[in-house]
N, C-alpha and C positions, 0 to 999 in steps of 0.2 A: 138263445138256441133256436136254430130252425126246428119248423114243425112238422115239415113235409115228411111224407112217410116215406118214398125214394131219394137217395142224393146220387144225381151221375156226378161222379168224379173220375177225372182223365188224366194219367199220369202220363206224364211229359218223358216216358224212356221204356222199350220195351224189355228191360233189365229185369229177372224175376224175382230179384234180391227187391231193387227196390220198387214192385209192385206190393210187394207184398207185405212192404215195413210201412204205403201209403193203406193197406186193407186194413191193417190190426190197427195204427192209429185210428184211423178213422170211424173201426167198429168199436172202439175202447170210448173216440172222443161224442157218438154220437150213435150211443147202444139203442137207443129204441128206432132207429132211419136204416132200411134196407139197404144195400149200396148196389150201386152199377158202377163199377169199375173198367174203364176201357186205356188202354194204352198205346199211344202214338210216336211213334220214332220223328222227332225234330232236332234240329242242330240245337247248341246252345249260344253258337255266337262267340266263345269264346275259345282259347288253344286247346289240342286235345288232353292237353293236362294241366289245369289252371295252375298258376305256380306265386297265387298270392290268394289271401285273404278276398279283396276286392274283385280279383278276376273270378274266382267262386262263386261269391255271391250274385253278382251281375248276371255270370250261366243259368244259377236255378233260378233268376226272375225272367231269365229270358226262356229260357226252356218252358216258365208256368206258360209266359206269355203269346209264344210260338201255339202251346197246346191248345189255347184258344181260340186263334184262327183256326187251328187246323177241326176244332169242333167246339164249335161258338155255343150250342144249345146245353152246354153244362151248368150242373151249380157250382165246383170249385176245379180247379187246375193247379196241377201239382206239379214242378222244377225243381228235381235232386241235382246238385252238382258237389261231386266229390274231389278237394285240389289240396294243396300243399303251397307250405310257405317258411320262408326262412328264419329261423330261431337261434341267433347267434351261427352256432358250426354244425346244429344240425340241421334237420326237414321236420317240420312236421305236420302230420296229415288230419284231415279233419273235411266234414261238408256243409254245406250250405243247402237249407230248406227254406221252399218258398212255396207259399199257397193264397192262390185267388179266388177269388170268391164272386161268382155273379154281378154282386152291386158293384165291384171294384176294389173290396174292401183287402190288403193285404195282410199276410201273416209271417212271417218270416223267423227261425230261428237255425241256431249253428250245433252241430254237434261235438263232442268233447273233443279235446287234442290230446292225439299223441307223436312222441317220436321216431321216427323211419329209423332204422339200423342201417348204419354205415353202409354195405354194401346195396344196397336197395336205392338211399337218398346217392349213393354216387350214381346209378344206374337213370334215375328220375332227371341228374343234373347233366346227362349224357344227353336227353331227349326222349327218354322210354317215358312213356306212359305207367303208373301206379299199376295197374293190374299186371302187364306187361314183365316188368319190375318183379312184381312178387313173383311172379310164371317161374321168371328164369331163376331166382335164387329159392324157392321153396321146390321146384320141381315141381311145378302145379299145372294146371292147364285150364285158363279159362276160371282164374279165382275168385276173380270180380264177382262175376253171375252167381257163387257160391259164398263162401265163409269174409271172403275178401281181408285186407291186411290186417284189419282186426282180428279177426278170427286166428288167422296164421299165426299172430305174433300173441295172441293169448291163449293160444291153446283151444280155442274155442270155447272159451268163459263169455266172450263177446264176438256173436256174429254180425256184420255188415245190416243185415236186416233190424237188429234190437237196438244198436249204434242210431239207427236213422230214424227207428221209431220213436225215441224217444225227442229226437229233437222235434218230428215232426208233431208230437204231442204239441209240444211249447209253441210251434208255429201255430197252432188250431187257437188259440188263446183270444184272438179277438173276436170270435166266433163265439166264442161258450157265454155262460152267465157271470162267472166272478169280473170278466169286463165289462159288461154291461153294468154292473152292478157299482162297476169305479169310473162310470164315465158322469 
């Protein structure tokens, strides 16, 4: 575990959904470290709507990576990228966390999958974008930044923010002591 009493960490999106699913992990995974949070709008490098496994993850390690040039004096850098991939006949959506750390050191974990409802994955298989997508069939505006298709489609038992935090826990993992402790 680091010891230092601040961590700037700099999320890779100015998204407040997922500003704030990198605040609570990281207050959760590193309660006694004050945070400096800052957030920088970088490309990820890859389509506006990753549309595989592979292209997902590739976004949030470029996205961590981008965040780093763009403010090199941090201790970790954070790349959310949220995409979909084909599952037999349907879509299903899921994102990729990825987190750097100073030394180099990476973290990386995926969050749970679910399935897109027919009218939503044809809209995605048109060329719309997932937030986009949910806009038009929920009658929403701007979902993404809010409850996002998780939310919509459970009612809001699971918002976009609790979805990401949790992977983002798992990505903090080579950071803490039970690794340290198994290396």
């Amino acid at each position: 575990m680091l010891t230092r009493q601040t961590l700037q960490v700099v999320v890779a999106s100015r998204n407040p959904v997922k500003r704030e699913a990198v605040r609570r992990a990281f207050r959760r995974f590193f309660p006694q470290a004050a945070l400096h949070l800052e957030s920088v709008a970088v490309p990820s490098g890859v389509g506006e709507q990753p549309m595989s496994e592979a292209e997902t993850r590739r976004g949030a390690r470029q996205r961590a990576e981008r965040a780093r040039q763009a403010v090199p004096q941090a201790d970790f850098w954070v790349g959310l990228e949220g995409g979909v991939a084909p599952a037999g006949e349907t879509l299903l959506a899921f994102a990729w966390m990825a987190v750097l750390r100073a030394d180099g050191v990476w973290g990386e974990a995926r969050t749970a999958a679910f399935v897109l409802p027919p009218r939503v994955a044809g809209l995605l298989r048109q060329g719309y974008e997932l937030g986009e997508a949910d806009d038009r069939v929920f009658g929403e505006e701007n979902s993404k930044q809010k409850m996002g298709a998780v939310g919509l489609l459970t009612g809001g038992l699971i918002d976009r923010a609790s979805l990401y935090e949790h992977a983002l826990l798992l990505a903090l993992i080579p950071y803490g002591e039970g690794w340290q402790r198994a290396q």
